[in-house]
Residue frames as qw, qx, qy, qz and C-alpha x, y, z in Angstrom:
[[0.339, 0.006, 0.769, 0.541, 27.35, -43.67, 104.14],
 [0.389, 0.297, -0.020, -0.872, 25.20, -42.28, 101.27],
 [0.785, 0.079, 0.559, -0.257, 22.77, -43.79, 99.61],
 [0.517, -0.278, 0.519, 0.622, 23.21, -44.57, 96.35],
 [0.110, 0.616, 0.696, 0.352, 19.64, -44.18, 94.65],
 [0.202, 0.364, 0.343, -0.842, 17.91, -41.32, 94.42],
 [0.242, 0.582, 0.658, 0.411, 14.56, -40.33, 92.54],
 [0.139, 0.335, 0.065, -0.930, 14.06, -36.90, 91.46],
 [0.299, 0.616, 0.702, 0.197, 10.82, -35.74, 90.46],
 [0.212, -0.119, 0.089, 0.966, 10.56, -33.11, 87.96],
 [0.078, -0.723, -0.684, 0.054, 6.80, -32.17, 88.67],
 [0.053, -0.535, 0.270, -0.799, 6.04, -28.37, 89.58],
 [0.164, -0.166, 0.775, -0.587, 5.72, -28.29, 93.30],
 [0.526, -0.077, 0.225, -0.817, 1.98, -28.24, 93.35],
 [0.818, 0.214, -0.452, -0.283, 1.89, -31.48, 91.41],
 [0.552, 0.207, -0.763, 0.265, 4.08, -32.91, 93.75],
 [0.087, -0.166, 0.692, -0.697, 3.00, -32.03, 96.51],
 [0.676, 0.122, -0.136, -0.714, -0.53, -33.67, 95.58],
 [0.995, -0.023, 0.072, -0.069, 0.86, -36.75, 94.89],
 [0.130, 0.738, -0.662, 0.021, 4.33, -38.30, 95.03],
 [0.915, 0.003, -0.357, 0.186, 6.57, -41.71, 95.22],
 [0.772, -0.519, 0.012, 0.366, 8.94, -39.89, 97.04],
 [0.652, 0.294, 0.229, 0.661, 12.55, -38.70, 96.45],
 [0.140, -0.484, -0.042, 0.863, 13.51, -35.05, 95.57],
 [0.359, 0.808, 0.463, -0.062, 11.16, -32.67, 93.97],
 [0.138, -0.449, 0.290, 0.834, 13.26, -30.26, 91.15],
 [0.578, 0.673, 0.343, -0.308, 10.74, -29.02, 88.59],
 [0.787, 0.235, 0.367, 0.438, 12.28, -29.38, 85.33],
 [0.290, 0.893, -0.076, 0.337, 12.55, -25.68, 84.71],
 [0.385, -0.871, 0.264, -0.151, 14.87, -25.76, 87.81],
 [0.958, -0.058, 0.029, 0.281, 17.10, -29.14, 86.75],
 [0.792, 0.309, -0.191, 0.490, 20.10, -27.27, 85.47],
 [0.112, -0.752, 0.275, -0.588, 20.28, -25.02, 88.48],
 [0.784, -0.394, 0.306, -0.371, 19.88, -27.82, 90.82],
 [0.894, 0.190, -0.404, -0.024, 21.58, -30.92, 89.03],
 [0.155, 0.695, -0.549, 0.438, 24.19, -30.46, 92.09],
 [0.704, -0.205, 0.255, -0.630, 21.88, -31.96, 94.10],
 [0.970, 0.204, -0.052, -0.124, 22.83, -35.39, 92.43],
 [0.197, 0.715, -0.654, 0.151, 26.32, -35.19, 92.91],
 [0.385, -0.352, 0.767, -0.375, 26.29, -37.77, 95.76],
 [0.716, -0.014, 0.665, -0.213, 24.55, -40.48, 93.94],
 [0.272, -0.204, 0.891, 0.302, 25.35, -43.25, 91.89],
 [0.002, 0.248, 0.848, 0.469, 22.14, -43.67, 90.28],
 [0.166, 0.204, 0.039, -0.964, 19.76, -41.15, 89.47],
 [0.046, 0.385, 0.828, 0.404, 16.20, -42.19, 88.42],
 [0.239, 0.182, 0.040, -0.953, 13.95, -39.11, 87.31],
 [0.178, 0.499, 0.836, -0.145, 10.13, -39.75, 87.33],
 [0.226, 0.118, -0.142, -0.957, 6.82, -37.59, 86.12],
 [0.710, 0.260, 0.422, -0.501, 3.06, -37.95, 85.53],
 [0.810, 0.488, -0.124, -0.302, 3.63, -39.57, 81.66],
 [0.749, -0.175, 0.442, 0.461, 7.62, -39.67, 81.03],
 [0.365, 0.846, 0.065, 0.383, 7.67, -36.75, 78.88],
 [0.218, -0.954, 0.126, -0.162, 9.58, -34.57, 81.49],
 [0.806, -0.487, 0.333, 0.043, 11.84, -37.25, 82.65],
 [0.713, 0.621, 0.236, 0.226, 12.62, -38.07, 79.34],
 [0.470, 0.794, -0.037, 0.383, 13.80, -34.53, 78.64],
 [0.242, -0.897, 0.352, -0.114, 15.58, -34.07, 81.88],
 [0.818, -0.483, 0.304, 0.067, 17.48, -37.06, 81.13],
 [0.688, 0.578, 0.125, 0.420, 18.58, -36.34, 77.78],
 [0.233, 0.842, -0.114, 0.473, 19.87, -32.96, 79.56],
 [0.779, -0.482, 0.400, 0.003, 21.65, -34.45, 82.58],
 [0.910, 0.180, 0.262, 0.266, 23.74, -36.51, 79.89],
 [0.586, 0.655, -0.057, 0.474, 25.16, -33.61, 78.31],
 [0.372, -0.845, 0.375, -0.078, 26.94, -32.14, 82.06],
 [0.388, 0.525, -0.694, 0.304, 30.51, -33.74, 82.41],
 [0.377, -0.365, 0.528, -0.668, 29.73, -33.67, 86.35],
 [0.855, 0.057, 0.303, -0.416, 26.90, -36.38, 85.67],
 [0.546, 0.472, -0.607, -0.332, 28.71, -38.43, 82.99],
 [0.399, 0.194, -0.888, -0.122, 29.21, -41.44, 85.15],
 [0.510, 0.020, 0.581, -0.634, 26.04, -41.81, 86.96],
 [0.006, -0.214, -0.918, -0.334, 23.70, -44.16, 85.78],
 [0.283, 0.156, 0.276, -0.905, 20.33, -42.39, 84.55],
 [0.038, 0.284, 0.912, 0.295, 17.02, -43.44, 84.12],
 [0.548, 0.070, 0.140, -0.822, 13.41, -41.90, 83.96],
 [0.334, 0.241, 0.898, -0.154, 10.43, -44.09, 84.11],
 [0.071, -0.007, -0.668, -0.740, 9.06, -44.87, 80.83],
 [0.265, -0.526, -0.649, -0.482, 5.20, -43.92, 80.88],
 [0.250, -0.564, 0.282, -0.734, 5.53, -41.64, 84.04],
 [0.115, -0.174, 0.731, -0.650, 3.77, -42.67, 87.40],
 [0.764, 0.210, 0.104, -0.601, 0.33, -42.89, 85.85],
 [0.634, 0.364, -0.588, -0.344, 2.10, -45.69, 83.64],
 [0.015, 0.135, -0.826, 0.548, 3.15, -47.85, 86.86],
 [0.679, -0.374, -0.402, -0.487, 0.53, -50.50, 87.42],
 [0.421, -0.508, 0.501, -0.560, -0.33, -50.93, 91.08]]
């Protein structure tokens, strides 16, 4: 069975690979070559260091057909915003 979550982060690698929460790493220049990658799950929650990136890759996710009935979120003040 798949799962149903995923989190993509749209860091560039180097950022991710520095730090991370997990999840899959597509750098936002690379979302609309990659959004395929989300097919399989039901909810899609896209991260970054502020919530600027996430932001914009969820605004562009919304406009694919393919994605229309996932349920998307980005986290609103990135990873830095996330108190420990």
């Amino acid at each position: 069975m798949e799962p149903e979550t995923v989190i993509v982060d749209v860091r560039d690698e180097w950022e991710f690979e520095e730090f991370n929460i997990g999840g899959l790493n597509i750098p936002l220049a690379e979302i609309r070559n990659k959004r395929h990658y989300l097919l399989p799950y039901d909810n899609v929650i896209v991260v970054c260091t502020n919530g600027v990136r996430s932001r914009v890759a969820v605004k562009d996710f919304c406009r694919h057909p393919e994605l229309e009935a996932k349920n998307l979120y980005h986290l609103k003040g990135g990873i830095l915003g996330v108190e420990e």
